[in-house]
CHARMM internal coordinates of N, CA and C (Angstrom, degrees):
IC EDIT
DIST 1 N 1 CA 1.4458
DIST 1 CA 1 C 1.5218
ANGL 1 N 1 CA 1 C 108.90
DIST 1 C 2 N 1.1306
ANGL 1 CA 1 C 2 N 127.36
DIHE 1 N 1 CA 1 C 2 N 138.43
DIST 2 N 2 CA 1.3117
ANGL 1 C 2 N 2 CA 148.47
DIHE 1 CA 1 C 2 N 2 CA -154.60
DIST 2 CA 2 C 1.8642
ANGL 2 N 2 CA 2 C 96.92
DIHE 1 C 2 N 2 CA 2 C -103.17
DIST 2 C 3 N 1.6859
ANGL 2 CA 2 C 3 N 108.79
DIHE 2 N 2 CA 2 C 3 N 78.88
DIST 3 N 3 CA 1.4682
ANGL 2 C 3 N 3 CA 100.88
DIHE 2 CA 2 C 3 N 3 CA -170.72
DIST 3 CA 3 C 1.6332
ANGL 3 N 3 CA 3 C 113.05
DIHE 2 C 3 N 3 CA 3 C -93.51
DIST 3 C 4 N 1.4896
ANGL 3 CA 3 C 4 N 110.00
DIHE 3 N 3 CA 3 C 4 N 26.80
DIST 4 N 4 CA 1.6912
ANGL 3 C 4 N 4 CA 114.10
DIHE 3 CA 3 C 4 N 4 CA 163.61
DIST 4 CA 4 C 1.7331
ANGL 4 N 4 CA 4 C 119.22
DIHE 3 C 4 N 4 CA 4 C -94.32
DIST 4 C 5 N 1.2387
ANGL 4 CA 4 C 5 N 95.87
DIHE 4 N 4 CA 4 C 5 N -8.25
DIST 5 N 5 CA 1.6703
ANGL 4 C 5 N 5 CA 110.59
DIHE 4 CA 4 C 5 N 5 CA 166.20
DIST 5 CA 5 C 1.8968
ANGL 5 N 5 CA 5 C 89.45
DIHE 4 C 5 N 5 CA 5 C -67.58
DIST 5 C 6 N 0.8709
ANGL 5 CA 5 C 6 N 127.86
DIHE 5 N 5 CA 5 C 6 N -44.29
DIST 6 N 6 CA 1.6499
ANGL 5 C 6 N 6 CA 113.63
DIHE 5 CA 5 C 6 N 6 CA -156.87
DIST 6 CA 6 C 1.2303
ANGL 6 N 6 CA 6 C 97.45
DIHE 5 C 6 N 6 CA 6 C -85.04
DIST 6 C 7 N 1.3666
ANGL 6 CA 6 C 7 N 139.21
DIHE 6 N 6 CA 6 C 7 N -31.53
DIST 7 N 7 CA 2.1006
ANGL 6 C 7 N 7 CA 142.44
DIHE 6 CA 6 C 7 N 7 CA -178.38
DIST 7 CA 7 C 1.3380
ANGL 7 N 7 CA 7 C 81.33
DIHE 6 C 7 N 7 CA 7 C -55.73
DIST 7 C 8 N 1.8132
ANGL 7 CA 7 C 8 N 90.58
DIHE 7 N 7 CA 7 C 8 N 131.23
DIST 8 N 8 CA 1.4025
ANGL 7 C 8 N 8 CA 121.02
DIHE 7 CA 7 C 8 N 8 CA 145.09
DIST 8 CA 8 C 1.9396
ANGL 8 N 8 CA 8 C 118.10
DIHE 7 C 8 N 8 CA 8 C -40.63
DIST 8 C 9 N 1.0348
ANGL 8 CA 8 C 9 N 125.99
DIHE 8 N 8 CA 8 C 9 N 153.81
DIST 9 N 9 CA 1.5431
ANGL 8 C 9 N 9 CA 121.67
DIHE 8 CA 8 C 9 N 9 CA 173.23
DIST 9 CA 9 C 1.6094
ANGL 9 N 9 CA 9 C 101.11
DIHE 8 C 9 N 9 CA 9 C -127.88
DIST 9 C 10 N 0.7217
ANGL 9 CA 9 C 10 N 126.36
DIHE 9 N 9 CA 9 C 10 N 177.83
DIST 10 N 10 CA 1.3466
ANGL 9 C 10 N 10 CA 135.27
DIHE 9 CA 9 C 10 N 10 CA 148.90
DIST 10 CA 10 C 1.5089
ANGL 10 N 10 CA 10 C 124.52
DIHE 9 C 10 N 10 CA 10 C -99.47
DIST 10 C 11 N 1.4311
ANGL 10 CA 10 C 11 N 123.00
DIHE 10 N 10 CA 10 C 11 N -166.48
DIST 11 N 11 CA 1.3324
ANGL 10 C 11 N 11 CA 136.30
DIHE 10 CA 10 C 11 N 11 CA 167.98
DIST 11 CA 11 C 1.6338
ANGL 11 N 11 CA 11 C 111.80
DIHE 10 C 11 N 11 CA 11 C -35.92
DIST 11 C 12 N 1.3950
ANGL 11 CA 11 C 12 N 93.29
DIHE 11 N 11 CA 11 C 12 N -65.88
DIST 12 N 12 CA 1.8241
ANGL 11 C 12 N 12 CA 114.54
DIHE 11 CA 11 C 12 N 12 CA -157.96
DIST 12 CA 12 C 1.9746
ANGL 12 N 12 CA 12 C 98.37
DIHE 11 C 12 N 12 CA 12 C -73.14
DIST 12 C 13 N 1.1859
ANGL 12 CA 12 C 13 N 106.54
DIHE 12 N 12 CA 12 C 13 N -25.14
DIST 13 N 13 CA 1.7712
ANGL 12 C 13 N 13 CA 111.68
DIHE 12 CA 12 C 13 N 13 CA 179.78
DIST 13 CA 13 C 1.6118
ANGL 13 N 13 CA 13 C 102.14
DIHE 12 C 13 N 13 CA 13 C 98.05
DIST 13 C 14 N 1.4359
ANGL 13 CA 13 C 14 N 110.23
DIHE 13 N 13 CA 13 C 14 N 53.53
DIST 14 N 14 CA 1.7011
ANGL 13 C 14 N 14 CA 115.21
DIHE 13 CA 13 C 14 N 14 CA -178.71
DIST 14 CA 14 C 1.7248
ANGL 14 N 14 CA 14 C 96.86
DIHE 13 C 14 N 14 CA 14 C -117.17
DIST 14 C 15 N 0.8724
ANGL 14 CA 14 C 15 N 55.91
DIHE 14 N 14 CA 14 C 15 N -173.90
DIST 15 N 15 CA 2.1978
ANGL 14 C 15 N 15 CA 51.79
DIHE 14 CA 14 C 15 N 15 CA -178.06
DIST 15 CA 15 C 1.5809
ANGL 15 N 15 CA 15 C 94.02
DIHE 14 C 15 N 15 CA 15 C -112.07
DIST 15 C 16 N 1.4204
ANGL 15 CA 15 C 16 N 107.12
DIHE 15 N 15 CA 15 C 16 N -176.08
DIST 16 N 16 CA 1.4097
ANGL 15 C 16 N 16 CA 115.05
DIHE 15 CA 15 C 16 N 16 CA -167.49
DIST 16 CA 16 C 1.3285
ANGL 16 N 16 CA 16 C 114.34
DIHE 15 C 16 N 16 CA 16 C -155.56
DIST 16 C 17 N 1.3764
ANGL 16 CA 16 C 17 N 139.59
DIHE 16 N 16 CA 16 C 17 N 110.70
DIST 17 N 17 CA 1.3072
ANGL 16 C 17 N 17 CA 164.87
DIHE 16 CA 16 C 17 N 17 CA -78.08
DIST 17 CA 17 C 2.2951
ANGL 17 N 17 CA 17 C 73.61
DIHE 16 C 17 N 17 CA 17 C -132.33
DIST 17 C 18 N 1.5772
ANGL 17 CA 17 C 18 N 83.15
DIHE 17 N 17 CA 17 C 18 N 138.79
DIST 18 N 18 CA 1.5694
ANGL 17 C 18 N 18 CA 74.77
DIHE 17 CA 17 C 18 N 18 CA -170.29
DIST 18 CA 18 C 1.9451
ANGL 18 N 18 CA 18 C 103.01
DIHE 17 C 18 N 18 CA 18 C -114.69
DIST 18 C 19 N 1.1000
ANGL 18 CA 18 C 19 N 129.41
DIHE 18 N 18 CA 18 C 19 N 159.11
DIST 19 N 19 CA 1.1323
ANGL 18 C 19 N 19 CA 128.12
DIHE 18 CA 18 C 19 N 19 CA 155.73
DIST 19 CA 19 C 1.5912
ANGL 19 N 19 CA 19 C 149.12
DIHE 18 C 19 N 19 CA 19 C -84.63
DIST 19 C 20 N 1.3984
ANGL 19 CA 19 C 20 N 107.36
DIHE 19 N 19 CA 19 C 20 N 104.49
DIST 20 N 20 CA 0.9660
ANGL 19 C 20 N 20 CA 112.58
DIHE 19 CA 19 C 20 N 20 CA -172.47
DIST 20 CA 20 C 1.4679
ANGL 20 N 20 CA 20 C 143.90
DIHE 19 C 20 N 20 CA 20 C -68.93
DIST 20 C 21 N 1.4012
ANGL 20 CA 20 C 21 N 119.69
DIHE 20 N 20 CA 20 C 21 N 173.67
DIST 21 N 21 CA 1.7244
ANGL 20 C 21 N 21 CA 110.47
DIHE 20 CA 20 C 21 N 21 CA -159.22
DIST 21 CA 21 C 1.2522
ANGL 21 N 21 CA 21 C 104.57
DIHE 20 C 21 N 21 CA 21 C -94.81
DIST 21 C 22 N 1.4758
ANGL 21 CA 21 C 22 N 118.15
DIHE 21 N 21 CA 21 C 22 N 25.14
DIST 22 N 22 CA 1.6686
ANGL 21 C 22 N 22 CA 106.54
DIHE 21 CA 21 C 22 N 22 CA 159.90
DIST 22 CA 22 C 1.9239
ANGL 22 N 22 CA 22 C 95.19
DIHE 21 C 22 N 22 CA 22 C -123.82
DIST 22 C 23 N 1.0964
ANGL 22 CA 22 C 23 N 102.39
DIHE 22 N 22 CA 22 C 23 N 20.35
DIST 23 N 23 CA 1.7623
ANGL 22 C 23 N 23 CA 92.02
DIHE 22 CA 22 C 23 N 23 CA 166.75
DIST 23 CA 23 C 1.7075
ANGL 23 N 23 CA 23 C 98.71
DIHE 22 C 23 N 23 CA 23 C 104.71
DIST 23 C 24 N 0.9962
ANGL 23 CA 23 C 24 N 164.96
DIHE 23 N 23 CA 23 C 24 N 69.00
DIST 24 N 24 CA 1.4516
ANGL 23 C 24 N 24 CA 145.80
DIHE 23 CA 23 C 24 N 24 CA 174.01
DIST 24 CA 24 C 1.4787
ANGL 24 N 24 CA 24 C 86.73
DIHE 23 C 24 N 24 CA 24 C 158.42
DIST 24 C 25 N 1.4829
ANGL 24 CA 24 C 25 N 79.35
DIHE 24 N 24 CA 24 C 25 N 123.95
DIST 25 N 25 CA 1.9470
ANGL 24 C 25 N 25 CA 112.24
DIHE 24 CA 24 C 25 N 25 CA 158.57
DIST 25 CA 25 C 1.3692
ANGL 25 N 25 CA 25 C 119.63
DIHE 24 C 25 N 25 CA 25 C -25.45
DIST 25 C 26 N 0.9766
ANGL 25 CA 25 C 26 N 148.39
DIHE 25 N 25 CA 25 C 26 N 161.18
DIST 26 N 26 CA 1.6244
ANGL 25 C 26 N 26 CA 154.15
DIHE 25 CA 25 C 26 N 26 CA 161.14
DIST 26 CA 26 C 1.8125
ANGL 26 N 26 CA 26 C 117.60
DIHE 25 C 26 N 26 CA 26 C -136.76
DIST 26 C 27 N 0.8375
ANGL 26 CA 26 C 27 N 109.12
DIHE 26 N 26 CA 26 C 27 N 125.84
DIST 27 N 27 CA 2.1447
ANGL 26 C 27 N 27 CA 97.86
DIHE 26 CA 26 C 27 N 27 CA 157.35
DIST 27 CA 27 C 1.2242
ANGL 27 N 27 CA 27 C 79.88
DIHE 26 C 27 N 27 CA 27 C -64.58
DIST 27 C 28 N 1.4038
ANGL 27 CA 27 C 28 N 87.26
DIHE 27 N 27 CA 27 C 28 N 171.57
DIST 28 N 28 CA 1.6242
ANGL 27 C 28 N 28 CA 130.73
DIHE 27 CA 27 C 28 N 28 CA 173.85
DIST 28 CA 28 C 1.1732
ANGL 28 N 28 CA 28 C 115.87
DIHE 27 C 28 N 28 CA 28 C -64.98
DIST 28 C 29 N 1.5534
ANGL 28 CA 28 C 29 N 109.64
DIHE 28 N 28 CA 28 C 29 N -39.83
DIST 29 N 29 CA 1.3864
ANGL 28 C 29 N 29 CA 124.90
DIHE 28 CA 28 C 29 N 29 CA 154.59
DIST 29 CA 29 C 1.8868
ANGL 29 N 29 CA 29 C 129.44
DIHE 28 C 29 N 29 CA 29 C -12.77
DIST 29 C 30 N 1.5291
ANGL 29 CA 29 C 30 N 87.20
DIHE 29 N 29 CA 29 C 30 N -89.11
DIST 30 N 30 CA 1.9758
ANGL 29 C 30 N 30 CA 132.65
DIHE 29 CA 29 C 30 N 30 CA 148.10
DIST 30 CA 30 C 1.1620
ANGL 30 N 30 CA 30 C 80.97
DIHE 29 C 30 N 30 CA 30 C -16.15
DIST 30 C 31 N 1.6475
ANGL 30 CA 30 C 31 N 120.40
DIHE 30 N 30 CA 30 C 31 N -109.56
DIST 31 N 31 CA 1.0632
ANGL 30 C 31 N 31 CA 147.21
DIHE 30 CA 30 C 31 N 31 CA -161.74
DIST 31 CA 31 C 1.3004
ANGL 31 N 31 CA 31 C 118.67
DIHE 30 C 31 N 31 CA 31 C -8.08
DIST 31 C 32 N 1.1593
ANGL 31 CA 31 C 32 N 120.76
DIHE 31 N 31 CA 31 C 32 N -42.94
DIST 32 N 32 CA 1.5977
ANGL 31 C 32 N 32 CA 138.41
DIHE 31 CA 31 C 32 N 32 CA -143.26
DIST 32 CA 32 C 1.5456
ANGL 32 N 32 CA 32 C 91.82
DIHE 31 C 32 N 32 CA 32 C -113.03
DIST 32 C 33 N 1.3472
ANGL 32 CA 32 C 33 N 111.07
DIHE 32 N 32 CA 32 C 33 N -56.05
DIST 33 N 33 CA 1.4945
ANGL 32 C 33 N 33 CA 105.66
DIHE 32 CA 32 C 33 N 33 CA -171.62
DIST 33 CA 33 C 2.0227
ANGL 33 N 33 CA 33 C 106.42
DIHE 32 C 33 N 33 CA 33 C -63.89
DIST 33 C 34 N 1.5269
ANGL 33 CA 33 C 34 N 98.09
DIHE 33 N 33 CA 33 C 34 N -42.58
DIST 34 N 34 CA 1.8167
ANGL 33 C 34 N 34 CA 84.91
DIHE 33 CA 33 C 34 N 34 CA -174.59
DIST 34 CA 34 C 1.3481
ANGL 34 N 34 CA 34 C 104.80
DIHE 33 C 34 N 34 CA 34 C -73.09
DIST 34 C 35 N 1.3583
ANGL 34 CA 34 C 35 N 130.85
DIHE 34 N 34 CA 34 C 35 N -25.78
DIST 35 N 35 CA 1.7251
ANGL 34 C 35 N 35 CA 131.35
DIHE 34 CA 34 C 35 N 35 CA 165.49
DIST 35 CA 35 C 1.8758
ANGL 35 N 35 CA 35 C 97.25
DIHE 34 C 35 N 35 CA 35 C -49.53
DIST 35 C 36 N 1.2285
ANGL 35 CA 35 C 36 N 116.33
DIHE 35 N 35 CA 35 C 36 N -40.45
DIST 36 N 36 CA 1.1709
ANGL 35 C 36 N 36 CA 97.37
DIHE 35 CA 35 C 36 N 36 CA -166.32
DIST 36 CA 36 C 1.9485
ANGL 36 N 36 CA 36 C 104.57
DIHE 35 C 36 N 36 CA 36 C -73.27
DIST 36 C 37 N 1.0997
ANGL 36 CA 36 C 37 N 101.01
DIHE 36 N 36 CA 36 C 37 N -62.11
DIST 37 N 37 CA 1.7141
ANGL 36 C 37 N 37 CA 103.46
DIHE 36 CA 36 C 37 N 37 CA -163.92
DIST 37 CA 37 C 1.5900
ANGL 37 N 37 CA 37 C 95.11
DIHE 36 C 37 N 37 CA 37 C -66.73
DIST 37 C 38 N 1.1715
ANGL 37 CA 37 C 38 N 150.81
DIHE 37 N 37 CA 37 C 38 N -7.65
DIST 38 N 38 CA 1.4281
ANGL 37 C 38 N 38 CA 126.62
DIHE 37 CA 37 C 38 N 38 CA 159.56
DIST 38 CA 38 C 1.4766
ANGL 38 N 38 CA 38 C 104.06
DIHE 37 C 38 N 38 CA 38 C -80.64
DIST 38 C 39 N 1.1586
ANGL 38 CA 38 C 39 N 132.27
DIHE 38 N 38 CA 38 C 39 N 4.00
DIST 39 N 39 CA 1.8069
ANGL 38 C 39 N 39 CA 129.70
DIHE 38 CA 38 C 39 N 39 CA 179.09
DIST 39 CA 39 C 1.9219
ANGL 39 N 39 CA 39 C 86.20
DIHE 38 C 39 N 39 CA 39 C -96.50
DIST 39 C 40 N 1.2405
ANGL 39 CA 39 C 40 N 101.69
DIHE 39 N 39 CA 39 C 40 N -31.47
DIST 40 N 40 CA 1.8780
ANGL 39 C 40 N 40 CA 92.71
DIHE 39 CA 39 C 40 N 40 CA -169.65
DIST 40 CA 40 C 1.8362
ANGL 40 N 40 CA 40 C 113.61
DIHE 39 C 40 N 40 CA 40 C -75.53
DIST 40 C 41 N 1.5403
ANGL 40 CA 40 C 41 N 100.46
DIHE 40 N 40 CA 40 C 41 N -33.15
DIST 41 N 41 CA 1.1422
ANGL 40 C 41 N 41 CA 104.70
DIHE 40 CA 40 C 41 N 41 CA 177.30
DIST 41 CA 41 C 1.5539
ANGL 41 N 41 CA 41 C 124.54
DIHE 40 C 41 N 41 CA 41 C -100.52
DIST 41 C 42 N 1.2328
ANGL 41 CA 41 C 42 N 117.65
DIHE 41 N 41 CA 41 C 42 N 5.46
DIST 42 N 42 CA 1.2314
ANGL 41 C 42 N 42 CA 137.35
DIHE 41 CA 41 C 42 N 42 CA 139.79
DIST 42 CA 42 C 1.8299
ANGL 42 N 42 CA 42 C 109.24
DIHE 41 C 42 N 42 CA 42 C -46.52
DIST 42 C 43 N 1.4822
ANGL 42 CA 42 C 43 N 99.36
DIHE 42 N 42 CA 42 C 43 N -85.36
DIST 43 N 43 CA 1.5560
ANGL 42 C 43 N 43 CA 103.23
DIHE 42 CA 42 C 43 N 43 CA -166.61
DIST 43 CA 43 C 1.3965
ANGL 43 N 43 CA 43 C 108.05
DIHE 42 C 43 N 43 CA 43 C -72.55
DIST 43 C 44 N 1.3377
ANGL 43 CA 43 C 44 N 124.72
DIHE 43 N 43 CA 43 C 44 N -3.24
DIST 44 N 44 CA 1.6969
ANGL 43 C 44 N 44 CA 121.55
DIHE 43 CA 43 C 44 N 44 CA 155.95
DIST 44 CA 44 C 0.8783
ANGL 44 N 44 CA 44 C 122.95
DIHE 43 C 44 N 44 CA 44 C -52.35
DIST 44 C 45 N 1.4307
ANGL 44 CA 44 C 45 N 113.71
DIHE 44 N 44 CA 44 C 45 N -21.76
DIST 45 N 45 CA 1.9397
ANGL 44 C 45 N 45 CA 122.83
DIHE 44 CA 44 C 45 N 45 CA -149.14
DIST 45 CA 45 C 1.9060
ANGL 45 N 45 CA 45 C 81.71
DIHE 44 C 45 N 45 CA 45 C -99.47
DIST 45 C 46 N 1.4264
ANGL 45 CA 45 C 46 N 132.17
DIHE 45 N 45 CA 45 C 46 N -35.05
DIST 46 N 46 CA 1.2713
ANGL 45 C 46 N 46 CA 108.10
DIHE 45 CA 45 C 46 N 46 CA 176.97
DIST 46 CA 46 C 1.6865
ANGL 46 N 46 CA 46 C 116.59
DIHE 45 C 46 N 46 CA 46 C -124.36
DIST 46 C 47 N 1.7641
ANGL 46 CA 46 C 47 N 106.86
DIHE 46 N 46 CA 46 C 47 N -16.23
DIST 47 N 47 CA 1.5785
ANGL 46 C 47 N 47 CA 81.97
DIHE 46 CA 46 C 47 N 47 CA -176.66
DIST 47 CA 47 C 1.7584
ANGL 47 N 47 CA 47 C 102.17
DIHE 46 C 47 N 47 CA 47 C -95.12
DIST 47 C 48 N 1.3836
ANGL 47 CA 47 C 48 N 111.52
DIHE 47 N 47 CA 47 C 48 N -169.23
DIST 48 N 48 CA 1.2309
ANGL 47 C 48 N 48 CA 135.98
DIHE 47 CA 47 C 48 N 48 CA 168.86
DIST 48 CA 48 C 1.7916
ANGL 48 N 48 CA 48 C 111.72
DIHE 47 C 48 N 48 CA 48 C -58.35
DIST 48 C 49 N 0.9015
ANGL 48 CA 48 C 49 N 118.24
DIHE 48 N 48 CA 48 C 49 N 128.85
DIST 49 N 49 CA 1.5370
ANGL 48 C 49 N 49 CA 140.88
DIHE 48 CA 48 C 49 N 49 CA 145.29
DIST 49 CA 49 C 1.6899
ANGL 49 N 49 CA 49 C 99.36
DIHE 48 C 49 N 49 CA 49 C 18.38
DIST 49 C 50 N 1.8314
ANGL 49 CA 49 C 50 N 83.04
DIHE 49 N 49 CA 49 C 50 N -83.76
DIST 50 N 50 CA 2.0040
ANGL 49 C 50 N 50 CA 108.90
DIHE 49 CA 49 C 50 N 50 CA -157.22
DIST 50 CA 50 C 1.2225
ANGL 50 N 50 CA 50 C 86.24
DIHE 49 C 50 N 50 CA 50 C -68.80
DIST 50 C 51 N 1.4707
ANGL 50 CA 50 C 51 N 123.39
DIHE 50 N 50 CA 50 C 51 N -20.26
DIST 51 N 51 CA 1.6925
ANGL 50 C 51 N 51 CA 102.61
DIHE 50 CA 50 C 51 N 51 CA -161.99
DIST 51 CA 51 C 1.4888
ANGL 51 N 51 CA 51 C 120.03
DIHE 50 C 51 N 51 CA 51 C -78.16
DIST 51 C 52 N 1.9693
ANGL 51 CA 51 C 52 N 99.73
DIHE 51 N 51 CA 51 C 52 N -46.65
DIST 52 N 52 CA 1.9440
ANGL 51 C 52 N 52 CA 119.40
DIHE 51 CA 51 C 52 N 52 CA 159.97
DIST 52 CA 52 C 1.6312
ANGL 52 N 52 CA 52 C 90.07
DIHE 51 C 52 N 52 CA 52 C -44.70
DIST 52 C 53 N 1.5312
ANGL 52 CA 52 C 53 N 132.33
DIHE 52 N 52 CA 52 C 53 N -68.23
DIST 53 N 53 CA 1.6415
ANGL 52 C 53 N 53 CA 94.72
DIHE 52 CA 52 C 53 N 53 CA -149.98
DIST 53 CA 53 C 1.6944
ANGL 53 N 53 CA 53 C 106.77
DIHE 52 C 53 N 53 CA 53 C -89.12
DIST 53 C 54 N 0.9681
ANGL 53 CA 53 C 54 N 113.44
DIHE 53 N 53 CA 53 C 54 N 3.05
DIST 54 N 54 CA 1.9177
ANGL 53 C 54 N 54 CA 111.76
DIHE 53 CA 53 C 54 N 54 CA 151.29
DIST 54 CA 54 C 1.4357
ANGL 54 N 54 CA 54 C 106.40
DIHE 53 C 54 N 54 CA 54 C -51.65
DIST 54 C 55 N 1.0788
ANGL 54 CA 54 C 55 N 128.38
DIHE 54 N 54 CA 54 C 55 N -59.27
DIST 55 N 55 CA 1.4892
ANGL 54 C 55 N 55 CA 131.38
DIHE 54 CA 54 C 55 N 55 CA 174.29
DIST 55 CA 55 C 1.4304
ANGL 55 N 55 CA 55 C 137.11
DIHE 54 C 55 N 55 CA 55 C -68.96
DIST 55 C 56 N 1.4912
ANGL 55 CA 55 C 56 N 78.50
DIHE 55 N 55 CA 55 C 56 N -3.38
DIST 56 N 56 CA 1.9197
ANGL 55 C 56 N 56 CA 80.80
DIHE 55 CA 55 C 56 N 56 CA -179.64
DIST 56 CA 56 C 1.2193
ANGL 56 N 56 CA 56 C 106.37
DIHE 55 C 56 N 56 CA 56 C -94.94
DIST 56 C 57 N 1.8817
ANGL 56 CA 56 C 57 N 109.81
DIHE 56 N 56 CA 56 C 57 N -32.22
DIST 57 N 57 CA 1.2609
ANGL 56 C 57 N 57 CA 122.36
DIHE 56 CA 56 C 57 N 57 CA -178.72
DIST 57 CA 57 C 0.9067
ANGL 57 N 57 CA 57 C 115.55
DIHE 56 C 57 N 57 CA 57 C -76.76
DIST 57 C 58 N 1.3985
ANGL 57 CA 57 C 58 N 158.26
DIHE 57 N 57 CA 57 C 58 N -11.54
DIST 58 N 58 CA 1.3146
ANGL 57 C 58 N 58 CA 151.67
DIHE 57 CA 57 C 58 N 58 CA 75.03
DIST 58 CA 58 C 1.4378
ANGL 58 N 58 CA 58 C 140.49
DIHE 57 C 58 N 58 CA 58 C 29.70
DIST 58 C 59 N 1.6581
ANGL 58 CA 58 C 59 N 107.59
DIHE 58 N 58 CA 58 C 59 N -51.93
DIST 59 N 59 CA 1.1418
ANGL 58 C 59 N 59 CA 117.50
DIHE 58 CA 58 C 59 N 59 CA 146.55
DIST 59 CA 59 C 1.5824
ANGL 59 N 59 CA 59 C 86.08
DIHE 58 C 59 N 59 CA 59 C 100.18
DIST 59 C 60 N 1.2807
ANGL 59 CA 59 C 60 N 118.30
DIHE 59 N 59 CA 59 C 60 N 31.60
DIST 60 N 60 CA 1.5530
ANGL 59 C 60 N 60 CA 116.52
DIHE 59 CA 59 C 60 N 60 CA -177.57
DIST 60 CA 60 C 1.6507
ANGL 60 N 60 CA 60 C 102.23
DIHE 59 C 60 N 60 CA 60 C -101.86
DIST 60 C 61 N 1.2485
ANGL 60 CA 60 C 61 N 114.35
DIHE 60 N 60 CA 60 C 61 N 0.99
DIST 61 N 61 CA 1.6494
ANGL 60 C 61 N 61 CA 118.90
DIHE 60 CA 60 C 61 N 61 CA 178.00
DIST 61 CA 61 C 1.7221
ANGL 61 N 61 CA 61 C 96.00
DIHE 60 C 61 N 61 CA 61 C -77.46
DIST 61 C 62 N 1.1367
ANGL 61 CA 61 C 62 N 109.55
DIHE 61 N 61 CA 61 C 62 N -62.63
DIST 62 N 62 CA 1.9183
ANGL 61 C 62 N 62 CA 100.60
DIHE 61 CA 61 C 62 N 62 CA 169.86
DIST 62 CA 62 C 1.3840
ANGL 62 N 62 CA 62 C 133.67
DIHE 61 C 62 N 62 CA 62 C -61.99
DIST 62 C 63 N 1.2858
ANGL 62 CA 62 C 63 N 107.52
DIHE 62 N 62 CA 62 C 63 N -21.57
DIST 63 N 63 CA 1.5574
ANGL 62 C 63 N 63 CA 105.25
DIHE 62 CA 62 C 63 N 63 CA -158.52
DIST 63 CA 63 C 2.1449
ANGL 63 N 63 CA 63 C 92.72
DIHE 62 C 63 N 63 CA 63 C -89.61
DIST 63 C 64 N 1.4899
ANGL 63 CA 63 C 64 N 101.06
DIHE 63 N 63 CA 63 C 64 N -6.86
DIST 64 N 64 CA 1.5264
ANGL 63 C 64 N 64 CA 74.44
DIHE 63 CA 63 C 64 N 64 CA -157.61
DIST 64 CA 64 C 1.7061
ANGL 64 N 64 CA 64 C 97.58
DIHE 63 C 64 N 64 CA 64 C -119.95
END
COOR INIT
IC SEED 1 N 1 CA 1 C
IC BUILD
């Protein structure tokens, strides 16, 4: 899944550094990576092991 369709842009078509849920700015960069590991430690808390890195390898930790 193509998750730069969802970044804010600006005027000029740059992207735009987003704010995060503990208070402080992020790139898109940021953004994506702490979106990712709170989706990992989310589904740690109930599925299996093989099952989180089935999904990571997948690439369903970013896209969702």
């Amino acid at each position: 899944m193509n998750t730069d369709s969802q970044l804010q842009r600006n005027a000029a078509g740059e992207r735009q550094p987003e704010f995060s849920s503990m208070g402080a700015w992020m790139t898109p960069e940021e953004a994506l990576a702490a979106r990712s590991r709170e989706n990992i430690l989310r589904w740690s808390s109930y599925l299996p092991k093989a099952c989180v890195k089935a999904m990571i390898k997948m690439g369903w930790d970013k896209s969702t």
